[in-house]
C-alpha positions as CSV (number, residue, x, y, z in Angstrom):
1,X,120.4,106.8,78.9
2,X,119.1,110.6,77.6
3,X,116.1,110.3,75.2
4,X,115.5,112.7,72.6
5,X,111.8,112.8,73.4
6,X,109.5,114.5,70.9
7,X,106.2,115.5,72.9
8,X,103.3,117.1,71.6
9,X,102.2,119.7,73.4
10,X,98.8,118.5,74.4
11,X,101.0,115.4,75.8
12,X,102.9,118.0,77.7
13,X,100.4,119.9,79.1
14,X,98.2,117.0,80.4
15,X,101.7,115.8,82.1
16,X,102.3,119.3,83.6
17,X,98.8,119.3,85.1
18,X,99.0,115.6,86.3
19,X,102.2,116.1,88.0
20,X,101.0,119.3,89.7
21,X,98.0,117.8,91.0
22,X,99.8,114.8,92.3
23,X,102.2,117.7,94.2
24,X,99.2,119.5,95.2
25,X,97.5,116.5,96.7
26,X,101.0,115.3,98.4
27,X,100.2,118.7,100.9
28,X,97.7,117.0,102.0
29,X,98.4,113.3,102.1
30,X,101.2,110.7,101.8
31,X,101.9,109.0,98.2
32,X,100.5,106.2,99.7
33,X,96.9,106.9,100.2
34,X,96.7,109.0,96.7
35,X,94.0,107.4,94.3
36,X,94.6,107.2,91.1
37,X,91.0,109.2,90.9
38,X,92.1,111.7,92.9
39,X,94.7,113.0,90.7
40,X,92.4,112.7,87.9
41,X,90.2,115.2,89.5
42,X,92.4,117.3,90.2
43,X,93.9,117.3,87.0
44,X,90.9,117.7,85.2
45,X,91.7,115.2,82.6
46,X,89.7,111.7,82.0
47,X,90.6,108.1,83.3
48,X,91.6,107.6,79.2
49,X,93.5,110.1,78.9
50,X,95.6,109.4,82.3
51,X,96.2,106.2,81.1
52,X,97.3,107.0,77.4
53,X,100.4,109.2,79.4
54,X,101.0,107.2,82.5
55,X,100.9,103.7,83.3
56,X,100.7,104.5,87.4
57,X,100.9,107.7,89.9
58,X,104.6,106.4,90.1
59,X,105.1,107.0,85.9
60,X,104.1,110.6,86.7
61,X,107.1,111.4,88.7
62,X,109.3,109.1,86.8
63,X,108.0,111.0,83.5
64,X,109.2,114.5,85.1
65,X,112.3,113.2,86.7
66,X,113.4,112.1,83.4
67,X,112.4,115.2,81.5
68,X,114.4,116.7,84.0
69,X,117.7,115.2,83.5
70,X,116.9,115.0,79.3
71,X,116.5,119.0,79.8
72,X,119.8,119.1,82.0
73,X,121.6,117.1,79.7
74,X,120.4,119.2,76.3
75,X,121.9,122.4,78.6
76,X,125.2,121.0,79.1
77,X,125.7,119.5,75.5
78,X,125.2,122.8,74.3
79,X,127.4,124.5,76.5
80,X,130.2,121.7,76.6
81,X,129.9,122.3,72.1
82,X,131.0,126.1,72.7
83,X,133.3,125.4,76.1
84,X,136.0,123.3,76.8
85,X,136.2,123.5,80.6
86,X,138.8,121.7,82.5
87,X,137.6,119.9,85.4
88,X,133.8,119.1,86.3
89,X,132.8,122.1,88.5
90,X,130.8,124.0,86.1
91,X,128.4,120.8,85.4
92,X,128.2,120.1,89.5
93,X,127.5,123.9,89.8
94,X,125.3,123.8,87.0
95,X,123.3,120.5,88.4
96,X,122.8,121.9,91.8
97,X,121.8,125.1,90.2
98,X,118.9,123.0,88.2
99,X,118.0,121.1,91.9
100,X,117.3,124.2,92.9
101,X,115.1,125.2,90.7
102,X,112.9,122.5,90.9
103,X,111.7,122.6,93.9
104,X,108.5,121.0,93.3
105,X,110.1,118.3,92.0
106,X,112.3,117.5,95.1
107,X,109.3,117.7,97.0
108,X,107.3,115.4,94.9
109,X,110.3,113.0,94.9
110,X,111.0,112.8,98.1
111,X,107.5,112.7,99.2
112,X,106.8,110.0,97.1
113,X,109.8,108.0,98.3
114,X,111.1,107.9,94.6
115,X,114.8,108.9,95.7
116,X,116.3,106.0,93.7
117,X,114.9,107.7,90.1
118,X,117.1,110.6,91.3
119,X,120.7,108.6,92.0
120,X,119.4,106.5,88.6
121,X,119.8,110.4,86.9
122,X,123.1,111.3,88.4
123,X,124.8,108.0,88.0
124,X,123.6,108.3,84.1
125,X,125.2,112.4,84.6
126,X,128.4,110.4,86.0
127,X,128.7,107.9,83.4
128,X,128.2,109.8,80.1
129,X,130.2,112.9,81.5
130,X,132.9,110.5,82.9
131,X,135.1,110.5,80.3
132,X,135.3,113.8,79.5
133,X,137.1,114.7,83.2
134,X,138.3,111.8,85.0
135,X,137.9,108.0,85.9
136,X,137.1,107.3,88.8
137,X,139.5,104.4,90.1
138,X,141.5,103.5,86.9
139,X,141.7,99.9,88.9
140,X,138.8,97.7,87.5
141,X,135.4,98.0,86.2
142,X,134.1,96.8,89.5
143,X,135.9,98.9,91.6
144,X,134.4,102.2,89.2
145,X,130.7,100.8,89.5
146,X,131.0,101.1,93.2
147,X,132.8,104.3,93.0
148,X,129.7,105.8,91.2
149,X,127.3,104.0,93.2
150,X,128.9,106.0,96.2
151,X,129.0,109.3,94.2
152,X,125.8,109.4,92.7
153,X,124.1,108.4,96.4
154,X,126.2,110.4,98.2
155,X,125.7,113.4,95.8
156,X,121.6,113.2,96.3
157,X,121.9,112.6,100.0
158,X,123.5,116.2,99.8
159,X,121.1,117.4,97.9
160,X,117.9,116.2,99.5
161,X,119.4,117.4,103.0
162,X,119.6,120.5,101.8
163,X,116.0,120.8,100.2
164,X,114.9,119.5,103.2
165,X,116.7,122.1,105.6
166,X,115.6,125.1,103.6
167,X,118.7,125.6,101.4
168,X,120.8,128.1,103.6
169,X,123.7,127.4,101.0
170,X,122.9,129.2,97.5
171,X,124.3,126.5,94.9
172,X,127.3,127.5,94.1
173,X,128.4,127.6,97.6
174,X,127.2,123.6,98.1
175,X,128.6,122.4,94.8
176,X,131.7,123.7,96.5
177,X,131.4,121.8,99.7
178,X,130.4,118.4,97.5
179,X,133.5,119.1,95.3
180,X,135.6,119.5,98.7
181,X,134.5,116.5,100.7
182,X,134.5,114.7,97.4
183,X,138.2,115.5,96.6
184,X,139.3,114.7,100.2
185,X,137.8,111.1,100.6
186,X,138.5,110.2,97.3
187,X,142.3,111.6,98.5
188,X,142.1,109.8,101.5
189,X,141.1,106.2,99.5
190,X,143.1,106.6,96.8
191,X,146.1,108.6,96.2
192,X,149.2,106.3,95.9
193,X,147.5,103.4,96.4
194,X,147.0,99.9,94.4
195,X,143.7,98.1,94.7
């Protein structure tokens, strides 16, 4: 789920500048059309070395997207060791916070029509944080599967609207509106109900 990656920092670096050219060359055109060589120009690294770190222009942003929730995850072990908050608002607060921050990110992943690696990442938020503050439906293992299938989609549809609109709402305020809508479907579904 979360890897405990050890990088060296010449690994890093050449994975920063790779993933910035690949943003810097999605300005200009789709995902689709991006050579391989391009990026290594861009980058200023050789063929060998693109291929000792990534496999395919894909691996670059499925490299960063993971680093990103590995970072994420570090953050909130740390503050979950010294806090014992009651319900999961501070880690939605905290997760839209981090969206926010990487904006260049967003962008790559939605330009490169790599939403999926970013619903992969929450569901894996979902499932390791799950037990902490709630269960989903305490029907059936099915019945929780789709539950997080929703939440996790639904949660990145939010988030990718509001990248895409210019992020009007600071994050606090749209972690609030998630946690509303959230709480009032899964009211409206649920409460005093069998399944």
């Amino acid at each position: 789920m979360f890897e405990n990656e050890k990088v060296d920092m010449r690994i890093k670096y050449t994975r920063e500048w790779t993933f910035e050219a690949l943003h810097k060359l999605l300005l200009i055109k789709p995902f689709n059309e991006i050579k391989i060589s391009e990026i290594i120009d861009k980058a200023g690294i050789s063929r060998a070395t693109f291929y000792r770190n990534f496999s395919s222009k894909e691996d670059i942003v499925i490299i960063k997207v993971k680093g990103m929730f590995n970072d994420f995850h570090k953050t909130m072990l740390q503050f979950y060791a010294i806090n014992q908050p009651h319900d999961e608002t501070h880690l939605i607060g905290e997760f839209f916070k981090r969206i926010d921050e990487e904006e260049k990110l967003v962008d790559t992943v939605v330009k490169s029509n790599l939403e999926y690696l970013m619903i992969e990442g929450i569901q894996n938020i979902i499932s390791y944080y799950n037990d902490r503050f709630y269960e989903l439906v305490k029907t059936n293992k099915k019945t929780e599967e789709y539950t997080m299938d929703i939440v996790s989609s639904s949660c990145w549809t939010l988030l990718s609207r509001w990248h895409k609109t210019g992020k009007e709402e600071t994050p606090t305020r749209l972690a609030k509106i998630y946690l509303g809508a959230f709480r009032s479907v899964y009211i409206a579904l649920f409460e005093d109900r069998n399944l």
